[in-house]
NUKOL-612723 format. One line per field, with one value per residue: residue number from 1; x, y, z of N, C-alpha, C in turn. Coordinates in Angstrom, 3 decimals. Example, Ala and Ser with C-alpha at 12.3 -4.5 7.8 and 13.67 -1.06 7.14 Angstrom:
2
k = 1|2
n_c1 = 13.190|12.850
n_c2 = -5.690|-2.250
n_c3 = 7.800|7.080
ca_c1 = 12.300|13.670
ca_c2 = -4.500|-1.060
ca_c3 = 7.800|7.140
c_c1 = 13.200|12.900
c_c2 = -3.300|0.030
c_c3 = 7.800|7.870
//
This chain:
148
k = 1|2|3|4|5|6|7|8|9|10|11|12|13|14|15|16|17|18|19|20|21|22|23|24|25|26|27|28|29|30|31|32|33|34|35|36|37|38|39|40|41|42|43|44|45|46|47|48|49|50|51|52|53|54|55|56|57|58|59|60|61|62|63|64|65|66|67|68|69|70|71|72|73|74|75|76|77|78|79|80|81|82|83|84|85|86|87|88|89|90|91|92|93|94|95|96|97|98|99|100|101|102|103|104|105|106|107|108|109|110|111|112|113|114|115|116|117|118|119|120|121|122|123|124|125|126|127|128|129|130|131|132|133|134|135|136|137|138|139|140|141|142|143|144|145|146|147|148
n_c1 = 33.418|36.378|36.858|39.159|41.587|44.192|46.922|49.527|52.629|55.095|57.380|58.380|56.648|56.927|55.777|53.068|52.545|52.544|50.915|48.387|48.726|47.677|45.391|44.284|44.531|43.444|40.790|39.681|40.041|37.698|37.532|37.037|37.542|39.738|41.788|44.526|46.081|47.086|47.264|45.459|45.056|42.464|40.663|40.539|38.617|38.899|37.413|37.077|38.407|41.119|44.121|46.292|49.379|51.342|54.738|57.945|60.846|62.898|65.362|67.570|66.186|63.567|60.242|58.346|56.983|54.504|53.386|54.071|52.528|50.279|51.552|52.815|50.116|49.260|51.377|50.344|48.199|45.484|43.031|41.201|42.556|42.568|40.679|41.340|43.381|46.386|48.991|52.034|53.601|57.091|59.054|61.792|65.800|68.317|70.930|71.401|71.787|69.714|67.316|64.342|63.452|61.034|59.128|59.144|59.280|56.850|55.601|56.571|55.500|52.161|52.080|52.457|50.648|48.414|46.893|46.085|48.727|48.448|50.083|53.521|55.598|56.364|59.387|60.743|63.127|64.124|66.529|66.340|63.866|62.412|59.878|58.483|55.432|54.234|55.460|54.371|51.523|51.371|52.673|50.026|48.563|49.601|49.097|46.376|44.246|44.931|43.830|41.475
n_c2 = -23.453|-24.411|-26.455|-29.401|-31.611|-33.803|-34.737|-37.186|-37.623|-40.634|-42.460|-44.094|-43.721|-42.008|-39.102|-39.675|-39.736|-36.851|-35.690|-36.721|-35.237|-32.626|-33.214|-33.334|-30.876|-29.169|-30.076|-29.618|-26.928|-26.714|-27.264|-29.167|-32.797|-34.735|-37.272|-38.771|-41.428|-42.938|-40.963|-40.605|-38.935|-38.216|-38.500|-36.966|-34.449|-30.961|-28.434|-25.514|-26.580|-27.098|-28.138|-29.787|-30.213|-32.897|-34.311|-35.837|-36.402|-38.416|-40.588|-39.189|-36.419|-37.508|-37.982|-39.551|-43.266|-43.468|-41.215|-40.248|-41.461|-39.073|-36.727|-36.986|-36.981|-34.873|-33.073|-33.348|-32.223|-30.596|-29.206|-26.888|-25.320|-22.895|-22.259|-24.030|-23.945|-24.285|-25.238|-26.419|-29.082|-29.867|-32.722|-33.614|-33.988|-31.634|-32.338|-33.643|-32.772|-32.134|-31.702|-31.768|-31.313|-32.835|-31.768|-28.933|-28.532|-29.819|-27.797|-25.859|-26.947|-27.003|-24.304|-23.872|-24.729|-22.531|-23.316|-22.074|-20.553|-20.684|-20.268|-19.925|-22.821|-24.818|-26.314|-28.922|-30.214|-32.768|-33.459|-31.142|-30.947|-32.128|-32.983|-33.307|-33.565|-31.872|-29.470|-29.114|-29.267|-26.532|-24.721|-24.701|-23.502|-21.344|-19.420|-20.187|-17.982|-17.791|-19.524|-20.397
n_c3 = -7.686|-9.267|-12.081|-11.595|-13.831|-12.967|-13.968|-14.449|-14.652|-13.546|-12.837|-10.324|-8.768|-7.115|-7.604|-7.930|-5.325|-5.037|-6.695|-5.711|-3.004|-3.890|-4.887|-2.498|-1.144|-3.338|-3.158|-0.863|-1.024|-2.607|-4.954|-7.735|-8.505|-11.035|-11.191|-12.825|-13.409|-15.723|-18.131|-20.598|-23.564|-25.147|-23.392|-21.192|-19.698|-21.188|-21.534|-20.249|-17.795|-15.252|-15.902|-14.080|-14.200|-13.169|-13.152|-13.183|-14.083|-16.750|-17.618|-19.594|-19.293|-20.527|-20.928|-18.488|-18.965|-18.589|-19.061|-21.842|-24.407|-24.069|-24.019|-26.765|-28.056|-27.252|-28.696|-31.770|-31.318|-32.985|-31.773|-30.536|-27.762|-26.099|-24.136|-21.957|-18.821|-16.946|-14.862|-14.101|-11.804|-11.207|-10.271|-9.113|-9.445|-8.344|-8.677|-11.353|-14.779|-16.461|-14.620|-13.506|-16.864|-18.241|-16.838|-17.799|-20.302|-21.026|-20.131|-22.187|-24.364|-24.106|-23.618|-25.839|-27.551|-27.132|-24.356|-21.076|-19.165|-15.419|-13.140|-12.991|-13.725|-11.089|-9.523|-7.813|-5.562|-4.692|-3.456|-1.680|-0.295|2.369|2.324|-0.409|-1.171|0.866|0.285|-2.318|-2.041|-0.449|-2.418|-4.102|-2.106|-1.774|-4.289|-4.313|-4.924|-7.538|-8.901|-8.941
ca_c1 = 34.859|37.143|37.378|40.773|42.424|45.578|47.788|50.811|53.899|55.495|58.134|58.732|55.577|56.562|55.439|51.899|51.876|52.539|49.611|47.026|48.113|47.333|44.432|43.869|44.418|42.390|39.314|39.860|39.786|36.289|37.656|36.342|39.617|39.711|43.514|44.878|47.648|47.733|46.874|44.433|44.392|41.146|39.010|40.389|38.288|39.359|36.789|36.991|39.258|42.317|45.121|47.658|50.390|52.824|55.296|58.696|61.673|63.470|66.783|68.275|65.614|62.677|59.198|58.126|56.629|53.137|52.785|54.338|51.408|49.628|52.337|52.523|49.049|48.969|51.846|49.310|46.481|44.992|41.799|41.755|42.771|42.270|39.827|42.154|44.001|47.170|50.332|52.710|55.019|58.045|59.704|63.551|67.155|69.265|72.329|71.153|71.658|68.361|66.218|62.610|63.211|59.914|57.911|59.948|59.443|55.004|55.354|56.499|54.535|51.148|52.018|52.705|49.334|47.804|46.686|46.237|49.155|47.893|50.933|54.970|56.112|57.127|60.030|60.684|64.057|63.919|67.591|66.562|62.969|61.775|58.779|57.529|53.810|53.646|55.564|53.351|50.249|51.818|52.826|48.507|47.727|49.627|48.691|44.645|43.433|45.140|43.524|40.081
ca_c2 = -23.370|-24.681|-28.359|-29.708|-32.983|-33.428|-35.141|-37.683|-38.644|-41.161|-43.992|-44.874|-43.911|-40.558|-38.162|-39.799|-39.522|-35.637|-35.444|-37.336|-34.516|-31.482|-33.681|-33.920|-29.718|-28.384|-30.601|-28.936|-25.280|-26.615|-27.434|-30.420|-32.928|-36.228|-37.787|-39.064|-42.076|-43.479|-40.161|-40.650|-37.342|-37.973|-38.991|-35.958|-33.114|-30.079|-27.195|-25.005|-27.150|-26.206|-29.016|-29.565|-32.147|-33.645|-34.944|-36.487|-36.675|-40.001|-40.910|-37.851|-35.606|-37.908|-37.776|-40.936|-43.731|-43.348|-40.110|-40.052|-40.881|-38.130|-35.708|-37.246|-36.820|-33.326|-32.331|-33.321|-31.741|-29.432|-28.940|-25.303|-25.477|-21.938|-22.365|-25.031|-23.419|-25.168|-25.493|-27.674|-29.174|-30.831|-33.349|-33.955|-33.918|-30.962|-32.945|-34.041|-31.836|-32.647|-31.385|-31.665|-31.201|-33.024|-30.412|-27.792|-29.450|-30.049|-26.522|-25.059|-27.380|-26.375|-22.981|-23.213|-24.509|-21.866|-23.361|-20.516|-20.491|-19.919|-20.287|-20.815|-23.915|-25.481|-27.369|-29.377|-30.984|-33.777|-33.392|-29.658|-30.953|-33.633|-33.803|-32.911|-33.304|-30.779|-28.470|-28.890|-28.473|-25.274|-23.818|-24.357|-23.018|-20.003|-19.148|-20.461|-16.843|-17.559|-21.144|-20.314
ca_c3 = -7.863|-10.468|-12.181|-11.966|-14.120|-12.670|-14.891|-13.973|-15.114|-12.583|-13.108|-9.443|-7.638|-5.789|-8.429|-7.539|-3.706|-5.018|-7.069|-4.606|-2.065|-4.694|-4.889|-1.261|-1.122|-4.163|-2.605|0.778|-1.343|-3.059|-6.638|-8.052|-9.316|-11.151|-11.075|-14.131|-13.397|-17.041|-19.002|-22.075|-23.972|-25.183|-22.318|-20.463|-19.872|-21.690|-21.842|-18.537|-16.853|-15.455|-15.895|-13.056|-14.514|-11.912|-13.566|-12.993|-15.664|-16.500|-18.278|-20.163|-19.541|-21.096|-19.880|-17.805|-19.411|-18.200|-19.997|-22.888|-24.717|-23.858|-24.511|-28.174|-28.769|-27.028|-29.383|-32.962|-30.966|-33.376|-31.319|-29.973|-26.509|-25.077|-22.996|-20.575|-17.775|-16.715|-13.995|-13.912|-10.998|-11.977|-9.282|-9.487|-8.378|-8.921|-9.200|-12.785|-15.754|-16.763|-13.610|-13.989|-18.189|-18.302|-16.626|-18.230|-21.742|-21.344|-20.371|-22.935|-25.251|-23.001|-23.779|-27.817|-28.191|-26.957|-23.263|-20.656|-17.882|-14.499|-12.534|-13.615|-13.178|-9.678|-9.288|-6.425|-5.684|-3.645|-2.650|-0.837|0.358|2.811|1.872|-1.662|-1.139|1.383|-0.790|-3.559|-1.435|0.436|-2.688|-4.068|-1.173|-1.166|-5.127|-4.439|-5.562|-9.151|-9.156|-9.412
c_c1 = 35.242|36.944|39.005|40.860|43.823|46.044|49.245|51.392|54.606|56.023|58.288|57.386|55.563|56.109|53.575|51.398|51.927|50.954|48.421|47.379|47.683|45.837|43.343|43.631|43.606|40.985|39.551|39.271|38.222|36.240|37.021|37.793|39.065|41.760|43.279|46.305|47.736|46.821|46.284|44.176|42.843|39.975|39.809|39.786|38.914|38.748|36.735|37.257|40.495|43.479|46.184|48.649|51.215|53.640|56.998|59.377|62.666|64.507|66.923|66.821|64.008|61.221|58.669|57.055|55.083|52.210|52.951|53.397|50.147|50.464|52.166|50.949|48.777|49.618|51.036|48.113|46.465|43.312|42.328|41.423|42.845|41.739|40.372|43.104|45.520|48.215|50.771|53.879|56.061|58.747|61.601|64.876|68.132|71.051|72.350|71.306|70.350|67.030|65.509|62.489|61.547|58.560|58.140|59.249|57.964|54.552|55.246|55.334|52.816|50.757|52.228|51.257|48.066|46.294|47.123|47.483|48.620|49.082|52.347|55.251|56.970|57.838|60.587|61.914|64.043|65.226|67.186|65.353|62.299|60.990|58.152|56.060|53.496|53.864|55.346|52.110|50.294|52.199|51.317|47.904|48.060|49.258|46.932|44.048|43.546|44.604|42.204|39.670
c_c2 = -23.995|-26.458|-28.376|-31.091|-32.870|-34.743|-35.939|-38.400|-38.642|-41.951|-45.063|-44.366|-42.284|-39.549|-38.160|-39.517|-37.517|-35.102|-35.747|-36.163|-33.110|-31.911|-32.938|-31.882|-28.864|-28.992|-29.746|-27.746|-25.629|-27.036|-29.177|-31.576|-34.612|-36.230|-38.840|-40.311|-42.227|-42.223|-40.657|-39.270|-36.833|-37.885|-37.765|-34.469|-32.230|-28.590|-26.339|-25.864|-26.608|-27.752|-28.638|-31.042|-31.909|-34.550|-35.234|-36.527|-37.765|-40.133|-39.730|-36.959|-35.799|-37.620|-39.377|-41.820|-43.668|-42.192|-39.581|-40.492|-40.364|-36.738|-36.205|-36.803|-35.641|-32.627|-32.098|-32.707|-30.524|-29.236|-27.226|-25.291|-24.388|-21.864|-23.653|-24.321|-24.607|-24.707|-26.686|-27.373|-30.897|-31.372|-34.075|-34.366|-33.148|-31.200|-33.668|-32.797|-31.739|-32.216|-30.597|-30.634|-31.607|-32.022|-28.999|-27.544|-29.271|-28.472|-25.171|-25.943|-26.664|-24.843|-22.647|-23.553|-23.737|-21.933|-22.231|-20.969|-19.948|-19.540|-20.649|-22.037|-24.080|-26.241|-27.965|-30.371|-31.739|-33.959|-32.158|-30.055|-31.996|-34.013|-32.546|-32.572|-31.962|-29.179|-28.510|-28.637|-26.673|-24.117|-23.165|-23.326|-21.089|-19.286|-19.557|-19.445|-17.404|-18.774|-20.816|-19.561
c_c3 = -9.201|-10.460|-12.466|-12.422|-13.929|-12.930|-14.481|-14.445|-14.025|-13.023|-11.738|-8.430|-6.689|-6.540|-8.103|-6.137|-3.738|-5.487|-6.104|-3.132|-2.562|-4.442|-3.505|-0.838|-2.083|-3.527|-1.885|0.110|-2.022|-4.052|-6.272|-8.982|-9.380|-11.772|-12.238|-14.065|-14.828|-18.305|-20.467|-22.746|-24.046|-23.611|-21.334|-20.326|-20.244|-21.907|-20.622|-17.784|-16.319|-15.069|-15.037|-13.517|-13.473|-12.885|-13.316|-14.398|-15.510|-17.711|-18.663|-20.467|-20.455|-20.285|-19.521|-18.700|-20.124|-19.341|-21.384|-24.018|-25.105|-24.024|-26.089|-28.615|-28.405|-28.100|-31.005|-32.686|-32.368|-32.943|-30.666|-28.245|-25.236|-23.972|-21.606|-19.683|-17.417|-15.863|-13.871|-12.590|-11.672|-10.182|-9.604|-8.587|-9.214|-9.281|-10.707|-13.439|-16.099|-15.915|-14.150|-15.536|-18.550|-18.201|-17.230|-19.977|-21.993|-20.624|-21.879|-24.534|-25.111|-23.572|-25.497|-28.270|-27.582|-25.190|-22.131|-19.332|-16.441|-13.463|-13.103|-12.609|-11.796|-10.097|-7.689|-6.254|-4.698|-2.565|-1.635|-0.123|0.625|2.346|0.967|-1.611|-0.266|0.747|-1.866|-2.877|-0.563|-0.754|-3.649|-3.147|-1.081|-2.688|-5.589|-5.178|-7.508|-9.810|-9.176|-10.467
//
């Protein structure tokens, strides 16, 4: 199956209990997945991987502490990054102007340097859904074919 680094920007902690159940669901499908709390560009695999960021957006649409960077050093990347696969879920609250900008934002970055999309971005509003993790593992589960 597939290697996955799945990628997290978190300020308060729930962006991570999202990732650790992507985690907890790509194992289950067979993939192979190392979790990323304090993102290092470098030391993250990059050649036939397929990057899942979780990330969370904080004050006017910023990206959370944790990850920022790793977005900075993604944006100077000039390494050639084709060969990386990537989806992102964004975690939010649609009562902000701003909902899930972050994931919106390392999307379209993701996608200018020439990283392959496998899936469009999830967003997940926390005001419309009890529980996030399961709808981030439910919506893996139901796009698995496009994940390997």
């Amino acid at each position: 199956m597939s290697s996955f680094q799945i990628i997290i920007g978190s300020m308060l902690g729930g962006t991570e209990y999202v990732a650790e159940a992507c985690q907890e669901t790509l194992e289950a499908l067979g993939h192979q997945v190392t979790l990323h709390y304090t993102p290092e560009f470098s030391a993250i695999a990059q050649k036939d991987q397929t990057w899942l960021i979780c990330t969370s957006t904080h004050g006017a649409g910023d990206y959370p502490d944790n990850i920022q960077a790793f977005v900075n050093d993604l944006a100077q990347c000039e390494q050639d990054l084709i060969h990386t696969k990537y989806a992102v879920i964004g975690i939010g609250d649609t009562n902000y102007d701003t909902f899930c900008f972050a994931a919106k934002n390392i999307d379209k970055l993701l996608n200018s340097i020439s990283c392959n999309k496998v899936l469009d971005v999830k967003t997940i509003d926390i005001t419309a859904v009890d529980d996030p993790e399961l709808a981030a593992q439910e919506w893996l589960e139901i796009n698995k074919d496009r994940l390997s």
